[in-house]
C-alpha positions in Angstrom: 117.6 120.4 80.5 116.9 118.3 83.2 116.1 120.9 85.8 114.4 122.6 83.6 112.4 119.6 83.3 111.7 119.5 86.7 110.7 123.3 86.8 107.9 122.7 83.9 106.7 119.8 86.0 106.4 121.6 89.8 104.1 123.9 87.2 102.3 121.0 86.0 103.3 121.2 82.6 103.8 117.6 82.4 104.4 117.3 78.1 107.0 120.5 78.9 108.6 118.1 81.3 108.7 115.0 79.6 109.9 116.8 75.9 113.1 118.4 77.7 113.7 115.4 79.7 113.8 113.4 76.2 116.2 115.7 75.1 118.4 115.6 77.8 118.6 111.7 77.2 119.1 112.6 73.9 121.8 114.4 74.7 123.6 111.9 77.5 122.1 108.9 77.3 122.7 107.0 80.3 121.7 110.2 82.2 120.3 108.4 84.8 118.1 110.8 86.9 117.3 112.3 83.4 115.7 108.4 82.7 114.0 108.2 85.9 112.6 112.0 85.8 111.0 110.9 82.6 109.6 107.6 84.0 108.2 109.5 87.1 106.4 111.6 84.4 105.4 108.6 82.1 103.2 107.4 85.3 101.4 110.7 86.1 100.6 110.7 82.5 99.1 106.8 83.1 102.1 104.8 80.5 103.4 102.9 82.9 105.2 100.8 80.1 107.0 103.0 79.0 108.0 104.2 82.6 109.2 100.8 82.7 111.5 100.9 79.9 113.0 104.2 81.7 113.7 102.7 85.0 114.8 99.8 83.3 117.8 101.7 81.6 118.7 103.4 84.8 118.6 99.9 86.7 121.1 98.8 83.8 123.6 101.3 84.7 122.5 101.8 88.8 121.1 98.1 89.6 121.1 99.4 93.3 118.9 102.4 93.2 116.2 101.5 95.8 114.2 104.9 94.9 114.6 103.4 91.1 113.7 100.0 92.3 110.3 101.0 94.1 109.7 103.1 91.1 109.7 100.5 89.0 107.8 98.4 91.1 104.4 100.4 91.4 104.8 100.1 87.5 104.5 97.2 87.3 101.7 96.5 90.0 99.7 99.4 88.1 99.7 96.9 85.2 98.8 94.0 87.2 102.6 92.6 87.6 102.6 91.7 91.4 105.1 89.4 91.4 107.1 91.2 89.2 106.7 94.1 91.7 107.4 91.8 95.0 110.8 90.9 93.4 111.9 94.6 93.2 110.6 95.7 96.4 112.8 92.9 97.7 115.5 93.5 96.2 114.7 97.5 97.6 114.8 95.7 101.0 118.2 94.5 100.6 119.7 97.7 100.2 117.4 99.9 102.5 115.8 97.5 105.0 114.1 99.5 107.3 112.8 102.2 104.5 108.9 102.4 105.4 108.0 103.7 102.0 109.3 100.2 100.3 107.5 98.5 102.8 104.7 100.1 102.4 104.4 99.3 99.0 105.4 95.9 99.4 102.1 95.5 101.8 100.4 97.0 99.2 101.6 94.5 96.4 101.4 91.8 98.4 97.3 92.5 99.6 97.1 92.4 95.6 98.8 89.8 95.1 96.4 87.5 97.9 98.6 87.6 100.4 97.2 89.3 103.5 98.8 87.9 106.2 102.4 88.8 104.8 100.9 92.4 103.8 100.0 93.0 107.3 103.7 92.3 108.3 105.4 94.4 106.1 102.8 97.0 107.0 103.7 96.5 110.4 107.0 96.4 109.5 106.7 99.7 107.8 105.5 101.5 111.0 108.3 100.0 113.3 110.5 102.0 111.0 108.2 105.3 111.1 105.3 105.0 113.4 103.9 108.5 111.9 103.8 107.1 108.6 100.1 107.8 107.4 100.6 105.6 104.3 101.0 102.9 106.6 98.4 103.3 109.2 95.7 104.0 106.0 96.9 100.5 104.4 97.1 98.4 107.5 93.7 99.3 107.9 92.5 98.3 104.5 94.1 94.7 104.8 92.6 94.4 108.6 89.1 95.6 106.6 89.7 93.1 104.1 90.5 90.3 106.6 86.9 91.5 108.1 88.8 93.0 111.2 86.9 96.0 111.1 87.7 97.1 114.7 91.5 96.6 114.3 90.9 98.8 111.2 88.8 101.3 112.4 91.7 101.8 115.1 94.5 102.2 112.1 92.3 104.8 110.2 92.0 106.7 113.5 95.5 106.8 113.8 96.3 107.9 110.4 93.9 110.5 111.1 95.7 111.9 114.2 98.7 112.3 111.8 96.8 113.5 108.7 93.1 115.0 109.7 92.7 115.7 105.6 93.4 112.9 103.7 90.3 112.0 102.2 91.1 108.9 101.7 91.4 107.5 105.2 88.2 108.9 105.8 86.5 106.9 102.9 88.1 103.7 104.1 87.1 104.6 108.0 83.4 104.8 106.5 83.8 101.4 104.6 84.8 99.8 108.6 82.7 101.7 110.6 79.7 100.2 108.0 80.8 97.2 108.3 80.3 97.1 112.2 77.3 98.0 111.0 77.4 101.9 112.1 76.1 103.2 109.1 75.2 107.0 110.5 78.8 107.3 111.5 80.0 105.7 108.3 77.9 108.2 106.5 79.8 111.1 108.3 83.0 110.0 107.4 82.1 109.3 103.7 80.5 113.2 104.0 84.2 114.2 105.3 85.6 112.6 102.5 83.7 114.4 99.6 84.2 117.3 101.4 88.3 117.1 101.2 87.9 115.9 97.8 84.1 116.3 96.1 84.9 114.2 92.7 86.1 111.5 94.6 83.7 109.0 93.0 84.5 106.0 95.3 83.7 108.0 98.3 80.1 109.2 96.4 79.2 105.1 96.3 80.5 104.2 99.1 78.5 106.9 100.7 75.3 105.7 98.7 75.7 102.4 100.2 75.6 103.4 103.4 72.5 105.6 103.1 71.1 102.5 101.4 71.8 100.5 104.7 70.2 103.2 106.4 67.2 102.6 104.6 67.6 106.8 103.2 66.7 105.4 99.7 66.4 108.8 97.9 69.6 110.3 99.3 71.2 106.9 98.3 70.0 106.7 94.5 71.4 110.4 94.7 
């Protein structure tokens, strides 16, 4: 039940999934990876509570399950829980130390949580461990954005990009820096770049409407 589980959901038939994952817990209920399957299906379907009552049952049974752990945490951040979600990823740490894909989400929690300075370390941190690790690069460059370090950041997206040429969203943020350092016509390109990897990407669309605005292309901008 639980492969099949995962069979119905590599074909995107997510309520499939999640029905013969609930019956394999019906079946064995501390079936751990049955619990987490469901929970990682639970947050594509946007209920991260009850994903957090799944992981929570594994974590009962497996308290040391960093994959678990990390799972839990972005849960929890999606509902606003940082420091519930710092805790986790900490306790992820223990157990895999050097994993960039916890640290990475710790940065991430931690930029949430108004912590910048400590984000930037863990993304460093992150990239130490795995220096092709897009993820990374892309959220290091966020935080050095926020922290109005747009050249710093412009140099992460770039870097990201020499990994991962397609990922639209490094290419949105590289617009965001690039505007502010007040290079609108380039921001405007990588904004177009964006919507063309991924044209319903509505933050791109703005974002690329502001910086027609600050190049004083009004029409194409109200567009």
């Amino acid at each position: 039940l639980n492969n099949l589980g995962q069979a119905f959901e590599s074909l995107g038939r997510l309520d499939d999934a999640m029905a013969v994952y609930r019956k394999a817990i019906t079946v064995v209920p501390d079936f751990a990876e049955a619990q987490s399957n469901l929970g990682d299906s639970l947050m594509v379907e946007g209920n991260p509570e009850e994903a957090i009552a799944c992981y929570e049952s594994v974590l009962k049974s497996h308290p040391d399950e960093p994959e678990v752990l990390t799972s839990l945490s972005a849960a929890l951040a999606s509902m606003g829980k940082q420091k519930d979600a710092i805790a986790h990823l900490h306790h992820a740490l223990e157990i895999s130390p050097e994993d960039p894909v916890i640290l990475t989400n710790l940065g991430i929690a931690l930029q949430a949580d108004g912590k910048p300075e400590e984000a930037v370390h863990a993304f460093e941190r992150a990239l130490a461990a795995d220096p092709n690790f897009v993820e990374a690069h892309y959220n290091l460059g966020v935080a050095c954005n926020a922290q109005k370090r747009s050249d710093a950041a412009v140099a992460c997206f770039h870097k990201a990009l020499a990994i991962e040429p397609n990922h639209a969203g490094v290419h949105n943020n590289l617009g965001n820096a690039l505007l502010e350092l007040g290079k609108s016509d380039e921001a405007i390109a990588s904004h177009r770049k964006a919507l063309a990897l991924d044209p319903k990407y509505a933050e791109a669309h703005n974002n690329l409407g502001n910086a027609l605005q600050d190049s004083g292309k009004l029409d194409e901008a109200m567009a």
